[in-house]
Steps between C-alpha positions, in 0.01 A plus 500: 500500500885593356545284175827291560725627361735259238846344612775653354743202344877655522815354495836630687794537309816507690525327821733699692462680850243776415298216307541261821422764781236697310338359181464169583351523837265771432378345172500185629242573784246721295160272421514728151810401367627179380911470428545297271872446481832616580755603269908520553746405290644292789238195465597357836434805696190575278429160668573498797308884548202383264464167769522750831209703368312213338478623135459245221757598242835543444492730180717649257448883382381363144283264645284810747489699160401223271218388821148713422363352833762737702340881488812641689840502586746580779869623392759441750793452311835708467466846369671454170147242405214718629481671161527208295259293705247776567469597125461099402246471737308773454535444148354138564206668656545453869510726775831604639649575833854581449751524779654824506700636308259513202825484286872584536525765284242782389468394111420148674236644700374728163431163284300325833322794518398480122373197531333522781308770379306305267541161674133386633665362847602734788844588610640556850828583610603353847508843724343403788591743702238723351236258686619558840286675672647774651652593156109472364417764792786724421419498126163587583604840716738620240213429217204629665749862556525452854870568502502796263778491234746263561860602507736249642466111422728247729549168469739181630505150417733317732578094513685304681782301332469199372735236475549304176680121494587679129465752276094487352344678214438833697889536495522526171404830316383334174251324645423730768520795410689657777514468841343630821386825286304266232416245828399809746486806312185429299278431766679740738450785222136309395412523845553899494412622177175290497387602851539886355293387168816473291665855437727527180843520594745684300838496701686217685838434680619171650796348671539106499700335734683136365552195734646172432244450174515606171162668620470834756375411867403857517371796378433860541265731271412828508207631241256837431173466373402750189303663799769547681415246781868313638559104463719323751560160488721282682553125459734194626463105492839535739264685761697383831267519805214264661230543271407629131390851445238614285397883573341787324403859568329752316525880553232742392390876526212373751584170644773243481481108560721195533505146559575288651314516778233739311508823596312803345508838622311845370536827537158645673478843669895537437557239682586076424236261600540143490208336270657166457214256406525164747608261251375131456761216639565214281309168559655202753825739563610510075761676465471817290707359207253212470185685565572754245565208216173298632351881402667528172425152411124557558475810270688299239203231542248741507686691216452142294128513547440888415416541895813752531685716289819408355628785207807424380783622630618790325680652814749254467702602207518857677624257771742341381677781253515658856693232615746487186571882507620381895725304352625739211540723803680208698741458227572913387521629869225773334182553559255420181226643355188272374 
């Protein structure tokens, strides 16, 4: 018989939508996990969010780090805390999941990194997209060789707009960090780069386009890898039609693939046959957004307990000096070497 295995104490810091659609509810239902409390700096929403999902605790941020009950912690705060919070906590020994980005600027994500290298709790930056399943079976094909070399990398990242009663921290470029590049670009580029086992690349170009904000609405980035594979990226949280996209494709000497739907093909005999694997639906009609955070939420968990491995994320500082020499770009009208 399978030993139980030990219930995971947490609390949830930030109660805003992500924490309210995602965390909560997924946490919240596992039989190995106990949350604790809920942090916000608003008490009465912390309240009002911590009642809905029947958690104990309102908490402040000392109070989780100062608590040696609580073995883990969920960031979902604005940008401009993640690296402050995530170093405190590791620092206080827990184990981290940290909303993305991992920081808001690349000597940010250098001193998390630091400490998280000698820290004895896990870190995990919220990217679920790389738990979706069809990006899991595309990953695998382009690992195993089954594409050949690839050459050409293309990503979107398109959302709806949103309408604001008034202006909110993601408006403001101090706190962060930019707009629908910082928002959409990192997991638009993560989604990419990671799928082709993160290539080094050395050249970018990007054009940003402003809205009403102090912040861009969109984006457009162009990269090469040191191996000469091409980057294309394009992103928008002003996307105008009836539903969000989120695509990928990848182009290789012997196959290419894209989702979604999933679709692989290779070349066999000279010619392209379709090997797309039939792919697994999620449970009770999830959507995909939810299904792939009830994944990533699990491998944290298991992460906790040594069941799964969690390195730290060293791919992110490449990450996210990609994403500032966009911006460099943005700003010269040039494209920039890294």
């Amino acid at each position: 018989m399978t030993e139980a295995r030990p219930t995971s104490r947490c609390a949830v810091v930030g109660a805003g939508a992500v924490s309210q659609i995602v965390h909560l509810p997924i946490l919240c239902e596992r039989i190995d996990v106990e949350v604790m409390g809920v942090v916000d700096v608003d008490q009465h929403k912390a309240a009002t969010v911590a009642g809905r999902f029947q958690v104990g605790r309102v908490m402040s941020f000392e109070e989780v780090l100062e608590d040696e009950t609580l073995d883990a912690v969920v960031l979902c705060t604005p940008n401009h805390l993640h690296e402050r919070q995530t170093i405190a906590a590791l620092e206080a020994g827990k184990h981290v999941f940290t909303e993305r980005p991992l920081a808001i600027d690349s000597e940010g994500v250098e001193r998390i990194l630091a400490v998280a290298r000698e820290a004895e709790g896990v870190l995990v930056v919220g990217l679920p997209h790389r738990f979706r399943p069809e990006v899991t079976a595309l990953k695998s094909f382009v690992a195993s060789g089954d594409l050949g070399d690839i050459y050409a990398m293309r990503g979107s990242w398109l959302t709806r707009e949103v309408r604001r009663k008034r202006a909110t921290w993601r408006d403001d470029p101090k706190r962060s960090g930019g707009g629908a590049l910082m928002e959409l670009g990192i997991p638009a580029l993560d989604l990419c780069l990671w799928m082709a086992g993160y290539p080094t690349v050395d050249r970018v170009s990007c054009t940003l386009h402003n809205g009403e904000t102090p912040v861009e609405d969109a984006a457009s980035i162009q990269a090469s890898t040191s191996d000469g594979a091409v980057l294309s990226v394009e992103v928008s949280n002003q996307y105008f039609a009836g539903d969000d996209r989120f695509y990928a494709r990848l182009m290789g000497t012997e196959g290419s693939g894209s989702i979604p739907p999933l679709t692989v093909y290779r070349k066999l005999g000279g010619r392209p046959l379709d090997v797309t694997p039939i792919q697994p639906r999620p449970r009770g009609g999830e959507n995909p957004y939810t299904n792939a955070y009830r994944r990533h939420l699990d491998h944290f968990v298991r992460a906790i307990h040594g069941e799964a491995e969690a390195p730290v994320p060293e791919e992110q500082l490449l990450l996210q000096r990609l994403i500032e020499a966009a911006y460099r770009s943005a700003d010269s009208g040039e494209e920039i070497s890294l």
